[in-house]
C-alpha positions as CSV (number, residue, x, y, z in Angstrom):
1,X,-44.3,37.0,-11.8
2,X,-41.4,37.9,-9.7
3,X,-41.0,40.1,-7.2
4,X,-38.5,43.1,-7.6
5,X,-36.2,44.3,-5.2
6,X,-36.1,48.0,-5.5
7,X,-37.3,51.3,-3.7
8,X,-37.5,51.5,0.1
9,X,-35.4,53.4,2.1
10,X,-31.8,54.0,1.7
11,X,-29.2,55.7,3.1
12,X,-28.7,59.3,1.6
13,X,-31.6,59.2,-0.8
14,X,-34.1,61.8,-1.7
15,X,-33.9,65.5,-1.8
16,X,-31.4,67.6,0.2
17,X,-32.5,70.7,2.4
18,X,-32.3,73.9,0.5
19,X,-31.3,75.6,4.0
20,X,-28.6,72.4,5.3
21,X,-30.8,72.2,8.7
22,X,-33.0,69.7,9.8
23,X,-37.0,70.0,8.1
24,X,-40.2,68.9,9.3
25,X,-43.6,68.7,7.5
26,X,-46.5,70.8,8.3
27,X,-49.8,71.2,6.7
28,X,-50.9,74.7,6.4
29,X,-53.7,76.5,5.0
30,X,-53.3,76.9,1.1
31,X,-54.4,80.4,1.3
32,X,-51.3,80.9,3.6
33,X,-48.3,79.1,1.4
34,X,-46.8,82.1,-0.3
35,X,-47.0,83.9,3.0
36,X,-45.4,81.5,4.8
37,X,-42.8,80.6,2.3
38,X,-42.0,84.3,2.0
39,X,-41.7,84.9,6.1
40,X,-39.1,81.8,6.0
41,X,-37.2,83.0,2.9
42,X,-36.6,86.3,4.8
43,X,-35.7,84.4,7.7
44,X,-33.4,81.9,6.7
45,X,-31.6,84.9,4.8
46,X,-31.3,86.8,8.1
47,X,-30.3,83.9,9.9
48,X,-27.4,83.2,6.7
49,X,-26.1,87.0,7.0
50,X,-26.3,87.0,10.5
51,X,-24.0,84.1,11.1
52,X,-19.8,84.0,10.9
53,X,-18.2,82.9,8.3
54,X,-16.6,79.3,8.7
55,X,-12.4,79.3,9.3
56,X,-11.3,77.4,6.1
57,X,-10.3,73.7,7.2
58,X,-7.0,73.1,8.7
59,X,-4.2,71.0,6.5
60,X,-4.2,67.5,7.2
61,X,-1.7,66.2,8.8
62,X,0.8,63.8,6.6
63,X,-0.6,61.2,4.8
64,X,-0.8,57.7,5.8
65,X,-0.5,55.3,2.9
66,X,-3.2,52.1,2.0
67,X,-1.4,49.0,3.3
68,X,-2.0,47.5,-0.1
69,X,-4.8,44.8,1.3
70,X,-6.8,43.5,-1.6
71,X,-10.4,43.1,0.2
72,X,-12.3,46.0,1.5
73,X,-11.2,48.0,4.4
74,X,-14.5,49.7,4.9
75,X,-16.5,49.1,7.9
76,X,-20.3,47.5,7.2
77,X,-23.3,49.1,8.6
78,X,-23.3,45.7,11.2
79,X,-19.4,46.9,12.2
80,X,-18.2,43.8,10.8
81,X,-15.1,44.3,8.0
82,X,-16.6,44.2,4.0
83,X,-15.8,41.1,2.3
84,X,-15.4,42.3,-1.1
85,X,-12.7,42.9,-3.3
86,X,-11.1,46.2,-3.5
87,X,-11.0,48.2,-6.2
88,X,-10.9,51.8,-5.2
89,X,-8.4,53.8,-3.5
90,X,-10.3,56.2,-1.4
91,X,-8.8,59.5,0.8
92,X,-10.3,60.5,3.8
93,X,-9.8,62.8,6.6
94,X,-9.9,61.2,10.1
95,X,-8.7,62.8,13.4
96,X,-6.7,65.7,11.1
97,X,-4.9,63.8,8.9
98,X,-5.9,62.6,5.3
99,X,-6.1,58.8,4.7
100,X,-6.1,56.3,2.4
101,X,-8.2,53.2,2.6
102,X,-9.2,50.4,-0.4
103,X,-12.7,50.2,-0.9
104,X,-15.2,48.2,-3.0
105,X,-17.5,49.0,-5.8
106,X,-20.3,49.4,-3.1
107,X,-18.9,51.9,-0.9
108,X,-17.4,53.8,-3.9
109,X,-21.2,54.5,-4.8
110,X,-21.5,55.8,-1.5
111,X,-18.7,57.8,-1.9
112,X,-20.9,59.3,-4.9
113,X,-24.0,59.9,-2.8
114,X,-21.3,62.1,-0.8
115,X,-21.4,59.3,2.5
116,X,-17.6,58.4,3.6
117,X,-17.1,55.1,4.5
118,X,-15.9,54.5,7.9
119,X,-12.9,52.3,8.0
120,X,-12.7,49.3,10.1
121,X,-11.1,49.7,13.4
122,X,-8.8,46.6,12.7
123,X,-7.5,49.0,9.5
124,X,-6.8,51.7,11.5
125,X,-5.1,49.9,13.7
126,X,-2.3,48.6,11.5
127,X,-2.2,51.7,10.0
128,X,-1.3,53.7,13.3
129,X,1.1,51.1,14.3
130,X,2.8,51.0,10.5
131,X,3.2,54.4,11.2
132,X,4.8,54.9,14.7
């Protein structure tokens, strides 16, 4: 038999906090779970009313067009440039101003899981000085 590569950690996986902060486990009592659930459900709601609204996002600034480069301008999680093909266009905001970067198959799954790549600094680069 073969072994299979799947499972195992992965960047972005599993399920997303109901309250966007940061969770930890704790074992409790299982006489005491709708108790507890109940005092944190009140709590996170105070803690939702109590705080200010978010300013809606500033405009980006004007947009800096792809260079047209046919492999991937996405940086790798070793910081070295992707070697594969382009095949998505993808905008971005970076510094205040929207982008636009080709990016491979890969990343554009990322881009699903809702993770933006980071472009590679040698990109950015070019980009600022095709710019100036």
């Amino acid at each position: 038999m073969s072994q299979v590569n799947r499972g195992g950690k992965r960047l972005g996986a599993g399920r997303k906090s109901k309250w966007n902060t940061e969770t930890v486990t704790l074992r409790v009592p299982k006489a005491l779970v709708g108790e507890i659930q109940a005092f944190i459900e009140r709590r996170m709601g105070e803690a939702l009313k109590a705080a200010p609204e978010k300013p809606p996002a500033p405009e980006p600034g004007p947009l800096e067009l792809w260079q047209g480069d046919k492999r991937c301008q996405a940086m790798t999680v070793k910081g070295s440039r992707c070697k594969s093909p382009t095949a998505f266009i993808h905008k971005l905001a970076l510094d205040g101003r929207s982008i636009e970067i080709g990016i491979c198959a890969t990343h554009q799954n990322q881009v699903r899981q809702g993770i933006d790549p980071k472009p590679h600094p040698s990109v950015l680069e070019s980009v600022t000085k095709s710019n100036q």
